[in-house]
LUMTITOR-535950 format. One record per atom (N, C-alpha, C): x, y, z; residue in one letter. Coordinates in pm, whole numbers, padded with zeros to 5 digits, always signed. Layout:
XYZA ...
***
This chain:
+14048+12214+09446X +13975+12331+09493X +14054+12457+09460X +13982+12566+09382X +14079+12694+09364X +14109+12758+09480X +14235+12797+09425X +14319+12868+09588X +14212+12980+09593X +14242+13032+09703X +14191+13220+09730X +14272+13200+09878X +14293+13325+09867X +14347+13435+09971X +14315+13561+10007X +14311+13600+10143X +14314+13709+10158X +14394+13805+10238X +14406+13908+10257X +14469+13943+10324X +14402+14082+10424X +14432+14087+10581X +14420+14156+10684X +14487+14247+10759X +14406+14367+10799X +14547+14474+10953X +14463+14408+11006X +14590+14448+11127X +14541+14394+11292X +14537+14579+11340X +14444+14559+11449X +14423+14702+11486X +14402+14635+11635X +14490+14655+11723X +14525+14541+11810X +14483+14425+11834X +14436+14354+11863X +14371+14264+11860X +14243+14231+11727X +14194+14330+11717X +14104+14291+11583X +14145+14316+11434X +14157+14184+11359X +14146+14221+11246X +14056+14257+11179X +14085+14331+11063X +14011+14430+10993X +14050+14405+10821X +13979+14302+10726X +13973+14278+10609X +14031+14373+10503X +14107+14395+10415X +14169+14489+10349X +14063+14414+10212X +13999+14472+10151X +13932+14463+10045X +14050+14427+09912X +13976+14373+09861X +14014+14292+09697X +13992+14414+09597X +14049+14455+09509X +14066+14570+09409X +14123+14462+09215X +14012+14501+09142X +14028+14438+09035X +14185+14557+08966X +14278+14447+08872X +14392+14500+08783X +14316+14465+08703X +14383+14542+08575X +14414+14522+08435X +14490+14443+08387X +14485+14323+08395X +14592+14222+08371X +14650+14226+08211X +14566+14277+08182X +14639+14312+07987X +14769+14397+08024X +14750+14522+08140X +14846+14631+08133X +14924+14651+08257X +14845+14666+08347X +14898+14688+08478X +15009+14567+08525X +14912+14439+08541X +15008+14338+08555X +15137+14333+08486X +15099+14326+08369X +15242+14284+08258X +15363+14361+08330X +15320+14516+08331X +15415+14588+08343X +15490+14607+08502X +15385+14526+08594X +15507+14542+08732X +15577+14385+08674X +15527+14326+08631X +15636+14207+08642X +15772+14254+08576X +15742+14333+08431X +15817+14412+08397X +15905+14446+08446X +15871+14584+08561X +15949+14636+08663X +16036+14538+08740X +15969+14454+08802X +16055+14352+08911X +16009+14197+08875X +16133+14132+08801X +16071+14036+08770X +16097+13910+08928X +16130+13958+09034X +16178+13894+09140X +16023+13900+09164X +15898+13909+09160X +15755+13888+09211X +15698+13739+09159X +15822+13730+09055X +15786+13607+09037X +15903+13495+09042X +16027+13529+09063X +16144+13437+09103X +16279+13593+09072X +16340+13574+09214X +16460+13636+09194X +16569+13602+09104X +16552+13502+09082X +16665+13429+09036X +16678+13393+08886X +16561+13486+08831X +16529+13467+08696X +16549+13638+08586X +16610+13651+08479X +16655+13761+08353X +16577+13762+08256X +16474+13885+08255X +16380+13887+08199X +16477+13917+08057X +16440+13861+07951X +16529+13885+07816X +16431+13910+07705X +16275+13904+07729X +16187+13949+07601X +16028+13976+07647X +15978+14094+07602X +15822+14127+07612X +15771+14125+07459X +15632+14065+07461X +15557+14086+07394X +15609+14002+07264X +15673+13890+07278X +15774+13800+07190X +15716+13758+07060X +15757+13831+06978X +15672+13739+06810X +15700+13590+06824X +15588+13490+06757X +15692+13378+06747X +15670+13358+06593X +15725+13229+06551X +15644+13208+06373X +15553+13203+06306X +15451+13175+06412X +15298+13193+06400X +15214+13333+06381X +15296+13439+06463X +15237+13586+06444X +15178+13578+06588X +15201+13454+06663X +15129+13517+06829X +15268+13593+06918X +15261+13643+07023X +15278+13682+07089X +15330+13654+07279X +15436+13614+07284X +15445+13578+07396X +15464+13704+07537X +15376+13706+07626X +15387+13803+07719X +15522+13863+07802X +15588+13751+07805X +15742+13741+07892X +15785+13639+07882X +15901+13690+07850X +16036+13529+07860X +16148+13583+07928X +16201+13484+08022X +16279+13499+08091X +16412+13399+08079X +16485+13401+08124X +16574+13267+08154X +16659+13303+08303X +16731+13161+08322X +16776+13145+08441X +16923+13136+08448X +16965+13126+08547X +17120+13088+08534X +17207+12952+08479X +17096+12862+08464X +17145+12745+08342X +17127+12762+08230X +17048+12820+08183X +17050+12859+08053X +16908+12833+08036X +16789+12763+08100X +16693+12775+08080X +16599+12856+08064X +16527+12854+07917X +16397+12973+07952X +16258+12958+08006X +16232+13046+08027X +16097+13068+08151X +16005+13149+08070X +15832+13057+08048X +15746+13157+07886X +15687+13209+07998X +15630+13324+07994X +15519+13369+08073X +15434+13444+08019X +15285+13368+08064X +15161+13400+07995X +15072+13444+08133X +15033+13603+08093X +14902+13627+08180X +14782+13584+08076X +14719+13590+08195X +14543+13489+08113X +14511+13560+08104X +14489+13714+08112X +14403+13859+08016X +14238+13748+07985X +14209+13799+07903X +14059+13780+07887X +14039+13657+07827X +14137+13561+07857X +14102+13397+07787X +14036+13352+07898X +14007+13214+07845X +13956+13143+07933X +14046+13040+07984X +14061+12995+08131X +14167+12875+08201X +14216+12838+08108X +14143+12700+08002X +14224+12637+07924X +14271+12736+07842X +14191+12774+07762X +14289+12822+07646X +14404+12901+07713X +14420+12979+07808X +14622+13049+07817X +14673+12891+07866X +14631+12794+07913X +14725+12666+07932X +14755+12632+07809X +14711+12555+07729X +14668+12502+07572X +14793+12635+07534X +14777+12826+07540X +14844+12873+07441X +14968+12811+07511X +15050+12875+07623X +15166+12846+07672X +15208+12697+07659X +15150+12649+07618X +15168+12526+07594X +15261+12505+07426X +15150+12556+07343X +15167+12605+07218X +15335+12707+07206X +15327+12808+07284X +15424+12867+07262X +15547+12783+07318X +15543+12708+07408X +15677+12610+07441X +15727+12547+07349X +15628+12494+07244X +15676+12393+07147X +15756+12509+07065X +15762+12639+07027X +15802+12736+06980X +15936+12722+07029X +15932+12786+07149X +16058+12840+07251X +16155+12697+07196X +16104+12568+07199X +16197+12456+07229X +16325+12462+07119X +16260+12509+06997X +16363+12533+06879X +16433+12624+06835X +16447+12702+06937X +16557+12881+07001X +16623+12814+06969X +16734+12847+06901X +16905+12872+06937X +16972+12960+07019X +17085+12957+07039X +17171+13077+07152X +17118+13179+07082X +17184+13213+06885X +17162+13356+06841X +17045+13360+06846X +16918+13335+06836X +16783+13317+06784X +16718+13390+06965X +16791+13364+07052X +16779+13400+07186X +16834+13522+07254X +16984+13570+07205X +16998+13668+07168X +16974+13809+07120X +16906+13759+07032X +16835+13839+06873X +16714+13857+06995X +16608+13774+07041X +16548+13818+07106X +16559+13945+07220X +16665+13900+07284X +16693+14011+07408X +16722+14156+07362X +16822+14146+07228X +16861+14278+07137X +16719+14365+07116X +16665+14283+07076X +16490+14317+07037X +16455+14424+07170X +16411+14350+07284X +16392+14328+07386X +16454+14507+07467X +16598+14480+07467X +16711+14565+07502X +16679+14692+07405X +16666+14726+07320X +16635+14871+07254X +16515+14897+07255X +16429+14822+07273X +16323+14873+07261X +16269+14934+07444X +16317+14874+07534X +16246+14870+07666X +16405+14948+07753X +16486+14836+07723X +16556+14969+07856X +16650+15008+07799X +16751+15005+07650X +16753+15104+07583X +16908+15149+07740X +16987+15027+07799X +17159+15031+07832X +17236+15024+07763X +17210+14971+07664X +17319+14932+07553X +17395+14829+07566X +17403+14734+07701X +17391+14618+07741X +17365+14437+07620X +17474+14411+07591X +17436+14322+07521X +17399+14169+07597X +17328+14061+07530X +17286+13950+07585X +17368+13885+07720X +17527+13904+07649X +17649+13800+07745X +17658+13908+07846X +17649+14052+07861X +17650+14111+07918X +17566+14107+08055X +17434+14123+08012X +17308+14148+08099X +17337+14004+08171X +17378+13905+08105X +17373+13725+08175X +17484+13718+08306X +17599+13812+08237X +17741+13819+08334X +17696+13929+08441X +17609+14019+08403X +17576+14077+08607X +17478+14025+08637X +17412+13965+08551X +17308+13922+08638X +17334+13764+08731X +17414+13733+08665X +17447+13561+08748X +17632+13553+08806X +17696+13675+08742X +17863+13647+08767X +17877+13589+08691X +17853+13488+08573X +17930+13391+08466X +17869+13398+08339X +17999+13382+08288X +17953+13387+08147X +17819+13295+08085X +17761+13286+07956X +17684+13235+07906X +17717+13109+07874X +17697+13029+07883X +17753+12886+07821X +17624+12825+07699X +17706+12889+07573X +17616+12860+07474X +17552+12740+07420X +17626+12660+07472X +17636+12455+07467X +17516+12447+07560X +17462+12490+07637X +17341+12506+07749X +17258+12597+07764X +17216+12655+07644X +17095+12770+07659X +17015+12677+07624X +16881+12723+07641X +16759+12605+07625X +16749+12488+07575X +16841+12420+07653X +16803+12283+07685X +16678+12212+07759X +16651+12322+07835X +16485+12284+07877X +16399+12404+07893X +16306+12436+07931X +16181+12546+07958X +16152+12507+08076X +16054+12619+08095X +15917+12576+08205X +15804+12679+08136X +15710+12680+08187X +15632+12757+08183X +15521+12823+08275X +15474+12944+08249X +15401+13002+08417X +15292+13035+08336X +15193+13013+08405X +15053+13106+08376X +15011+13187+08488X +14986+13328+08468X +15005+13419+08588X +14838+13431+08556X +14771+13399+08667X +14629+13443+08673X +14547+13471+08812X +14469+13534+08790X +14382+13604+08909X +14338+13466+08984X +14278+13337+08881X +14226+13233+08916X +14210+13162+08816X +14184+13042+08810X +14142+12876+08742X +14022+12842+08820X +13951+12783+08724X +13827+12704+08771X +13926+12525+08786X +13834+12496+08882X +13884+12311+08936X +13931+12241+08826X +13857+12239+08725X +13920+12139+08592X +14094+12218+08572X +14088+12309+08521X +14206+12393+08503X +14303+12333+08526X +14312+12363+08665X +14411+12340+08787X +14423+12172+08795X +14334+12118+08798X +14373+11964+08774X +14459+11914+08664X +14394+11958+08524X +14527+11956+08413X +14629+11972+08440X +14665+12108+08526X +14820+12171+08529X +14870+12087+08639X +14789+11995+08711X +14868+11913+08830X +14879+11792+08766X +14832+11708+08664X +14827+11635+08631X +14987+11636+08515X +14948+11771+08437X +15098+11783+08363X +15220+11775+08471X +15216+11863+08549X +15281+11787+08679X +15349+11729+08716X +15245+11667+08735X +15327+11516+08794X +15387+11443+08684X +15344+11486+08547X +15368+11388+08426X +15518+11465+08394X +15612+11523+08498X +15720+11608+08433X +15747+11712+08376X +15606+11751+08307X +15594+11889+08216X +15611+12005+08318X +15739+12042+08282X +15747+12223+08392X +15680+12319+08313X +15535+12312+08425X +15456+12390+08400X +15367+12469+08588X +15354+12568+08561X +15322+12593+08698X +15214+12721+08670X +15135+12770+08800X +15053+12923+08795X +15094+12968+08900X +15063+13070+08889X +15126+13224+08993X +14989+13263+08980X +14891+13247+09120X +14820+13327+09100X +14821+13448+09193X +14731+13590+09149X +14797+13683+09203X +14642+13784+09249X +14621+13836+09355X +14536+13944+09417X +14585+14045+09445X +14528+14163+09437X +14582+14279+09479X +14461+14324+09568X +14490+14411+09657X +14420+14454+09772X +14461+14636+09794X +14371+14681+09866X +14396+14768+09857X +14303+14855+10000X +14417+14888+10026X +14386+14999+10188X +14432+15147+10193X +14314+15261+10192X +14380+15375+10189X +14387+15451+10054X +14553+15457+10059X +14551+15477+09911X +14710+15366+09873X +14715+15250+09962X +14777+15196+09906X +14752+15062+09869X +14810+15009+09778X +14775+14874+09679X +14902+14758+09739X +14838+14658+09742X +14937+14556+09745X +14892+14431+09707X +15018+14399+09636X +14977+14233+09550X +15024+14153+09612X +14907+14053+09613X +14994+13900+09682X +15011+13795+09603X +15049+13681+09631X +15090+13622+09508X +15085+13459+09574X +15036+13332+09527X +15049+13206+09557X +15050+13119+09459X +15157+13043+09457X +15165+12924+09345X +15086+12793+09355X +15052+12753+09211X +15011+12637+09213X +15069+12508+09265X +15161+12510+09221X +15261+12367+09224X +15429+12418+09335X +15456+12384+09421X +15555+12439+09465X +15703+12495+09385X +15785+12565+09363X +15842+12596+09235X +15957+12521+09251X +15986+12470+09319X +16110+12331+09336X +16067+12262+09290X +15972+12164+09272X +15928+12076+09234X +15916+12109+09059X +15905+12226+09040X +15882+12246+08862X +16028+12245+08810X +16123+12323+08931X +16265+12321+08852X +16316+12182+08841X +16268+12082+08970X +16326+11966+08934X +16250+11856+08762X +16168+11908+08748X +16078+11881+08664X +16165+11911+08509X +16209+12055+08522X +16270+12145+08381X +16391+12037+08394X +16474+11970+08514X +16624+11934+08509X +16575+11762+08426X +16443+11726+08514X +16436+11587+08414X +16413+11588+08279X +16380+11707+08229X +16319+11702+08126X +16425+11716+08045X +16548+11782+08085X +16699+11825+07991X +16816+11743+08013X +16772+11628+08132X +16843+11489+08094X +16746+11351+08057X +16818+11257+08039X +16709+11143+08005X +16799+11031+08112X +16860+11016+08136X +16902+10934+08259X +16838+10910+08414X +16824+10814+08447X +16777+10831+08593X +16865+10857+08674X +16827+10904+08788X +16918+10938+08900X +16996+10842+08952X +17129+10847+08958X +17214+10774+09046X +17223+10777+09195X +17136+10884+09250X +17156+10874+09418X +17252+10996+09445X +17367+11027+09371X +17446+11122+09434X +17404+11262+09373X +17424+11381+09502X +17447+11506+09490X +17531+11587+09446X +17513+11672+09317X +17595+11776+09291X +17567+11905+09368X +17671+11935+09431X +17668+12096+09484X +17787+12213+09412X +17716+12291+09411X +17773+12446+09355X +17826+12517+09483X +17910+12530+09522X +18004+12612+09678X +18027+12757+09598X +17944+12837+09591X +17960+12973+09537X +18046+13031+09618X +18163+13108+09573X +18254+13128+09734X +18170+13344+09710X +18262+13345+09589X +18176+13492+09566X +18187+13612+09690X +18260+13600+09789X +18343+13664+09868X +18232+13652+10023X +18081+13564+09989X +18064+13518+10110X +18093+13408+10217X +18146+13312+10147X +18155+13209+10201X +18312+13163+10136X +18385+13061+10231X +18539+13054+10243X +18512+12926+10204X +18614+12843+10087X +18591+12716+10134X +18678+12660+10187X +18808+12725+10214X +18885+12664+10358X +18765+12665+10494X +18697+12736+10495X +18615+12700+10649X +18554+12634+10612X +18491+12589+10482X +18448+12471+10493X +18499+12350+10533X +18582+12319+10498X +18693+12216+10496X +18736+12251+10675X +18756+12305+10683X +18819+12316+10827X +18723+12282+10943X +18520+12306+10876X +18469+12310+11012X +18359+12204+10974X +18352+12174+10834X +18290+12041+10745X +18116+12124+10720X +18140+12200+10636X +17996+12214+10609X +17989+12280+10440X +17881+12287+10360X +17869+12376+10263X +17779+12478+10292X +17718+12557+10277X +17623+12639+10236X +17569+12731+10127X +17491+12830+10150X +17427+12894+10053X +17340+13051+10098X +17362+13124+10038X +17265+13230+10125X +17212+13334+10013X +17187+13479+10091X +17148+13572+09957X +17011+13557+09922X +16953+13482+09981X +16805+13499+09899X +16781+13342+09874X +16628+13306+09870X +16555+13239+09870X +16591+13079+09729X +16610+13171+09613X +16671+13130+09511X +16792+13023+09544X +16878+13084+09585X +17004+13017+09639X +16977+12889+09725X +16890+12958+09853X +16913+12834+09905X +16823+12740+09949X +16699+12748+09830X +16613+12623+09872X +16641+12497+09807X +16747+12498+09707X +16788+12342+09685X +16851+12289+09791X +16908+12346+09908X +16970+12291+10026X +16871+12184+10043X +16727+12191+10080X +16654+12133+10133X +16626+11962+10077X +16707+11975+09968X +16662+11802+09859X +16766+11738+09960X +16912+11795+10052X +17011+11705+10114X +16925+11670+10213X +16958+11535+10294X +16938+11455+10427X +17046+11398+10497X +17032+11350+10576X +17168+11316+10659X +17211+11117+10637X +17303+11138+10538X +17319+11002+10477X +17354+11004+10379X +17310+11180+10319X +17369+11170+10133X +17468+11234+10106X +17506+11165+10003X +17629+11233+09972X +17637+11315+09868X +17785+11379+09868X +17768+11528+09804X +17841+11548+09729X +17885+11563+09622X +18014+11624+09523X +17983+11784+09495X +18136+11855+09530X +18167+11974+09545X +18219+12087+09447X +18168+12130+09366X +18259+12208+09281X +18209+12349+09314X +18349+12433+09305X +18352+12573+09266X +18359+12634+09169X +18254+12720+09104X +18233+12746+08979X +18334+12835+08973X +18397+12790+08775X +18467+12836+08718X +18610+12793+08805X +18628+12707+08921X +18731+12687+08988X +18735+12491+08933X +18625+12383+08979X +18672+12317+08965X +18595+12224+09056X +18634+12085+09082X +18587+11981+09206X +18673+12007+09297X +18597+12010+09456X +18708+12005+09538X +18669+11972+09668X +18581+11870+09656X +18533+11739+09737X +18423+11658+09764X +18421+11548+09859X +18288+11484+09848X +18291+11446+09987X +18202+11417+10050X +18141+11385+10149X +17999+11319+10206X +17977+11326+10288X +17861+11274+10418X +17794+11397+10431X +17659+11411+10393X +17526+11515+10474X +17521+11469+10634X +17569+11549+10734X +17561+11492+10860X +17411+11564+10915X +17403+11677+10884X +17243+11725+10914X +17168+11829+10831X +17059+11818+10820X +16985+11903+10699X +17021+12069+10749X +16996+12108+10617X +17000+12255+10656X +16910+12349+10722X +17030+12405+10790X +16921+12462+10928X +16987+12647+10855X +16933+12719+10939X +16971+12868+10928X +17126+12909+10990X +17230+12915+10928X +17351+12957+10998X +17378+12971+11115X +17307+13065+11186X +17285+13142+11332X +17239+13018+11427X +17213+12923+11366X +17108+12796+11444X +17211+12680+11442X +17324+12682+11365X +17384+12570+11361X +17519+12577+11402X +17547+12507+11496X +17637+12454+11611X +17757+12395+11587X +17876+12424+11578X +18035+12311+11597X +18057+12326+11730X +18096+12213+11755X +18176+12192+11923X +18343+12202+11811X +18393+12309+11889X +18516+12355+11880X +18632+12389+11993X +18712+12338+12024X +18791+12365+12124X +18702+12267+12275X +18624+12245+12263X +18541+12190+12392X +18399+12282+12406X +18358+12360+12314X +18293+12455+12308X +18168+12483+12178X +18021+12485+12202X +17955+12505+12094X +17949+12634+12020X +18005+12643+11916X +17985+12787+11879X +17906+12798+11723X +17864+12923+11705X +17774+12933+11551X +17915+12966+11475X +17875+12955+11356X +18004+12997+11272X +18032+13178+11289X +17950+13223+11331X +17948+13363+11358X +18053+13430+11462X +18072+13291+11556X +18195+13300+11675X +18280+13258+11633X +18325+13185+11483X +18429+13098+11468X +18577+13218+11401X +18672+13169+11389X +18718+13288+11302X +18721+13208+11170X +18706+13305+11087X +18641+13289+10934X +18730+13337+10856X +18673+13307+10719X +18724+13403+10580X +18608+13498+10518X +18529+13384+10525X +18400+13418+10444X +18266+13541+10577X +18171+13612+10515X +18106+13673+10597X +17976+13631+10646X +17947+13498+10528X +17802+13424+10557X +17704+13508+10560X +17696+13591+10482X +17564+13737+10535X +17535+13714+10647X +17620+13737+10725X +17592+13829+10853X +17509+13888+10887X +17508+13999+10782X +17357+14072+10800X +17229+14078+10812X +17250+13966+10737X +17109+13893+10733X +17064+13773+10801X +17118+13757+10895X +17154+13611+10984X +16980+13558+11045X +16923+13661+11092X +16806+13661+11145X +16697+13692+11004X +16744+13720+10897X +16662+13726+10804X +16585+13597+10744X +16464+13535+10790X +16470+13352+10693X +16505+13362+10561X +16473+13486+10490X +16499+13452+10345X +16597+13479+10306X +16704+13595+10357X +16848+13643+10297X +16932+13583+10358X +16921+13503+10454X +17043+13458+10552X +17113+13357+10519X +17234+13318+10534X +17261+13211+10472X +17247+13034+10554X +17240+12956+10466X +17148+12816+10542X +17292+12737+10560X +17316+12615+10662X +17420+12579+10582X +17392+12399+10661X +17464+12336+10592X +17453+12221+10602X +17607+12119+10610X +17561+12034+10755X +17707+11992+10830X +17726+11870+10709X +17849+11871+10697X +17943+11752+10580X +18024+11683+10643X +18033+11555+10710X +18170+11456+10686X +18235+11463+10582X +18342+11533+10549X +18448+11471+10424X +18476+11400+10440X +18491+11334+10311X +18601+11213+10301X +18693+11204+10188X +18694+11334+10120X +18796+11385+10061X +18775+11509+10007X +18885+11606+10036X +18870+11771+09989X +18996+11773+09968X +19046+11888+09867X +19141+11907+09769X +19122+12046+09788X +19253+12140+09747X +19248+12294+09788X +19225+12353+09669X +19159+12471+09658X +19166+12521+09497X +19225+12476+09448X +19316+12510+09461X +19496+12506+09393X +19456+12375+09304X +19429+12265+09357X +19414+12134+09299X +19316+12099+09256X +19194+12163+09260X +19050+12133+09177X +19037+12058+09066X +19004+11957+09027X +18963+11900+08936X +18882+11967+08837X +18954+12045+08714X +18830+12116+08629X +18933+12076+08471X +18802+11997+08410X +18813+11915+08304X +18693+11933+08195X +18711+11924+08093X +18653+11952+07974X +18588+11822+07992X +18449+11816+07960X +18322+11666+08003X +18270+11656+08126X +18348+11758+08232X +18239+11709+08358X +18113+11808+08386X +18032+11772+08457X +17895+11817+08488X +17897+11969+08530X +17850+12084+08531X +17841+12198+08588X +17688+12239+08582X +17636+12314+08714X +17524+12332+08724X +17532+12490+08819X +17476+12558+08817X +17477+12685+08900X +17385+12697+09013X +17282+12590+08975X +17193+12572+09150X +17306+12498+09261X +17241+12571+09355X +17340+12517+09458X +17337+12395+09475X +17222+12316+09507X +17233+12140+09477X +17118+12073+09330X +17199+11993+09316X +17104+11944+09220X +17117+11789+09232X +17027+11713+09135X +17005+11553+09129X +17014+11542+08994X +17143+11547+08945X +17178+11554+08778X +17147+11381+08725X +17084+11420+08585X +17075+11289+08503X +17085+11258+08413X +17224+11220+08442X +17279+11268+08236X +17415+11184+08275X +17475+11119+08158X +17555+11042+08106X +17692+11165+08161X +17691+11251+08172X +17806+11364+08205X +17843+11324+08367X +17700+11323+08441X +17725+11344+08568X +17785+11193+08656X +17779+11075+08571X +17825+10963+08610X +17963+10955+08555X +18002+10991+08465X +18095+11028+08406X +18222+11099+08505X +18142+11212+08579X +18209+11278+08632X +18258+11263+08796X +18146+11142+08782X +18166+11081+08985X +18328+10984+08940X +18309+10919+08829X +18414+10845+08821X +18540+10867+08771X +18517+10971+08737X +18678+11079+08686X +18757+11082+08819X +18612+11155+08916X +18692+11227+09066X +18697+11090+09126X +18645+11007+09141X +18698+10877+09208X +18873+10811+09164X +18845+10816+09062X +18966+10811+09008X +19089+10885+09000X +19036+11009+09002X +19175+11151+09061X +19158+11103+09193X +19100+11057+09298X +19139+11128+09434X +19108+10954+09491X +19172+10890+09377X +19152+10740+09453X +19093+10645+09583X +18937+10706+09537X +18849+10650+09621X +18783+10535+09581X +18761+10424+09662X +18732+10287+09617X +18654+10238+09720X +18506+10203+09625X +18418+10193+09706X +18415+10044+09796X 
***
C-alpha cells in the first residue's frame, strides 16, 4: 500500500490540517538536498550533481559515506515509478566501475563548479568524517535512493522485493506542506535505512557472518575509553547516524573493540541493549548513578542528554579482556569499519578475531 502522510497544528485541543503544496522536483527539490544533504542522511558527503556517466545520462546526486561507499540519488521528476527504479538501477551498474581517481575527478568537477572552497576530495572526506580516505575502500559497494513524491503498489513491491534480495536500494519519499507563508517538507522511507546499510555491507563482503561484533569506540574528545574500561560500557552519540547501529547489540553478544586510527583494545559480553545515557545506571560505591554523576574523562554530550537524537546511547559490556591504548593491537590485515557496530563478512574479519585471540591469549 503507498505510504501518505500528513501533517497538522494543534490549536489547543483541535487540530487543524496544514494543506499539501506541489514542488518542482526537477528544481526545487534537487537543490535543498543540495543545500543540506542531512534531509536525507547526516552521515553522508555529497561529492557530485548532475553526474555525466558513459552513456551521456545524468546522475542527480552522488554522495558517499564514511566507508568509502557511494550513495546514487535519483529524483523521479517526470518519469514514471519504474522507469527512475530501472534508471538508478542502470546508473549503479555505472557507479560500480569508479575508481578512487575516477571519484575524485568527480568531486573536482563537482567542487568548482558548485561551491568553488578550493577544498580538494581527501580534504572535504578529512572534515567531513576526521579520517583520512582509505583508497583500498572507496566503492566497494553502493546503495541507491529514489527520492519521490510517491510509487504506485507495483513500484514499491519491486523495491521491497530487491530488498530483501540484498540489493541496497531504498525511496525517500517526500511532501511538502505549507501554512501561512511557511513551507515544510516531510520526509518517510521505504525500507528502514539500517536495513539497506546492512544490505550495502553484504553486498562488499561475500562471507557469512560469524556471530561476532565489530565496534568502532570513537573517543574524539567525547567519550574516554578508560571509563569505559573502568565502568564496562561502549557507546556512541552526536546524532542519529552514529548511534543506530548500537541497536543490532543484545545481551549475550559479543563485541570486539577498536579505536580508530589507534588500534584493538578489547572484547567482551553485551550485558544490556542500548538505552539513552541519562537512563543507564552503574551501582558504584553501593550507589546507582548515570554516568553523568560518575567522574569522567569523556563529556558524553551532555548537552544533549535529553535530546533522543543527539544524545549519546550507551551500552553495558562485561570485559573479558581490555588493553590500554598504549597497547592496541593495530596491524596491517585487520578489519576497520567507521560505523559504530557492524556484522563484518569477509575473510579479514575472521582473520582478525584470531590475531587478537592470539595477542591477548584467549582460549575458547
Amino acid at each position: 500500500m503507498p505510504i501518505n502522510h500528513k501533517i497538522w497544528k494543534i490549536h489547543g485541543h483541535k487540530p487543524e490540517e496544514v494543506h499539501e503544496v506541489a514542488i518542482d522536483e526537477r528544481r526545487e527539490l534537487e537543490e535543498i538536498i543540495f543545500n543540506d544533504i542531512s534531509i536525507l542522511n547526516e552521515g553522508w558527503l555529497l561529492i557530485g550533481r548532475q553526474v555525466s556517466t558513459s552513456t551521456n545520462k545524468y546522475i542527480d546526486l552522488l554522495a558517499i559515506d564514511n566507508n568509502g561507499n557511494i550513495i546514487i540519488i535519483e529524483l523521479k521528476r517526470d518519469q514514471t515509478p519504474r522507469e527512475v527504479v530501472a534508471q538508478v538501477i542502470d546508473y549503479a551498474s555505472w557507479v560500480k566501475t569508479l575508481k578512487s581517481e575516477n571519484i575524485s575527478d568527480i568531486y573536482n568537477k563537482y567542487e568548482e563548479k558548485y561551491l568553488k572552497s578550493g577544498l580538494s576530495f581527501n580534504q572535504a572526506f578529512l572534515n567531513k568524517y576526521g579520517i583520512e580516505v582509505d583508497e583500498e575502500n572507496i566503492n566497494t559497494s553502493h546503495q541507491m535512493i529514489v527520492v519521490a513524491s510517491s510509487l504506485d503498489s507495483s513500484t514499491e513491491r519491486i523495491v521491497q522485493y530487491l530488498s530483501e534480495s540484498n540489493v541496497p536500494i531504498n525511496v525517500m519519499f517526500f511532501k511538502t506542506f505549507k501554512d501561512s507563508n511557511t513551507v515544510f517538507l516531510s520526509r518517510a522511507w521505504l525500507i528502514p535505512p539500517l536495513d539497506v546499510e546492512n544490505n550495502v555491507l553484504a553486498r562488499s563482503e561475500s562471507d557469512p557472518w560469524n556471530g561476532e561484533y565489530y565496534v568502532s569506540f570513537g573517543e574524539f574528545g567525547s567519550r574516554s575509553w578508560d571509563d569505559a574500561v573502568k565502568y564496562g560500557f561502549i557507546s556512541a552519540g552526536g546524532g542519529v547516524w552514529y548511534t543506530q547501529t548500537l541497536n543490532y547489540l543484545n545481551p549475550g553478544d559479543r563485541i570486539w573493540v577498536n579505536i580508530p586510527k589507534t588500534g584493538y583494545v578489547g572484547v567482551g559480553i553485551v550485558q544490556e541493549s542500548a538505552k539513552r545515557a541519562d537512563s543507564v545506571l552503574f551501582y558504584i560505591g553501593g550507589q546507582t548513578k548515570t554516568i553523568y554523576d560518575l567522574p569522567r574523562h569523556g563529556n558524553y554530550h551532555e548537552e544533549y542528554k535529553t535530546n533522543e537524537d543527539d544524545a549519546e546511547y550507551i551500552v553495558k559490556v562485561k570485559w573479558e579482556k581490555t588493553v590500554s591504548k598504549e597497547n592496541a593491537v593495530k596491524e596491517i590485515g585487520l578489519f576497520g569499519n567507521q560505523n559504530s557496530v557492524c556484522k563484518p563478512r569477509t575473510d579479514r574479519w575472521t582473520h582478525t578475531i584470531n590475531r587478537l585471540k592470539e595477542k591477548w591469549d584467549i582460549r575458547e
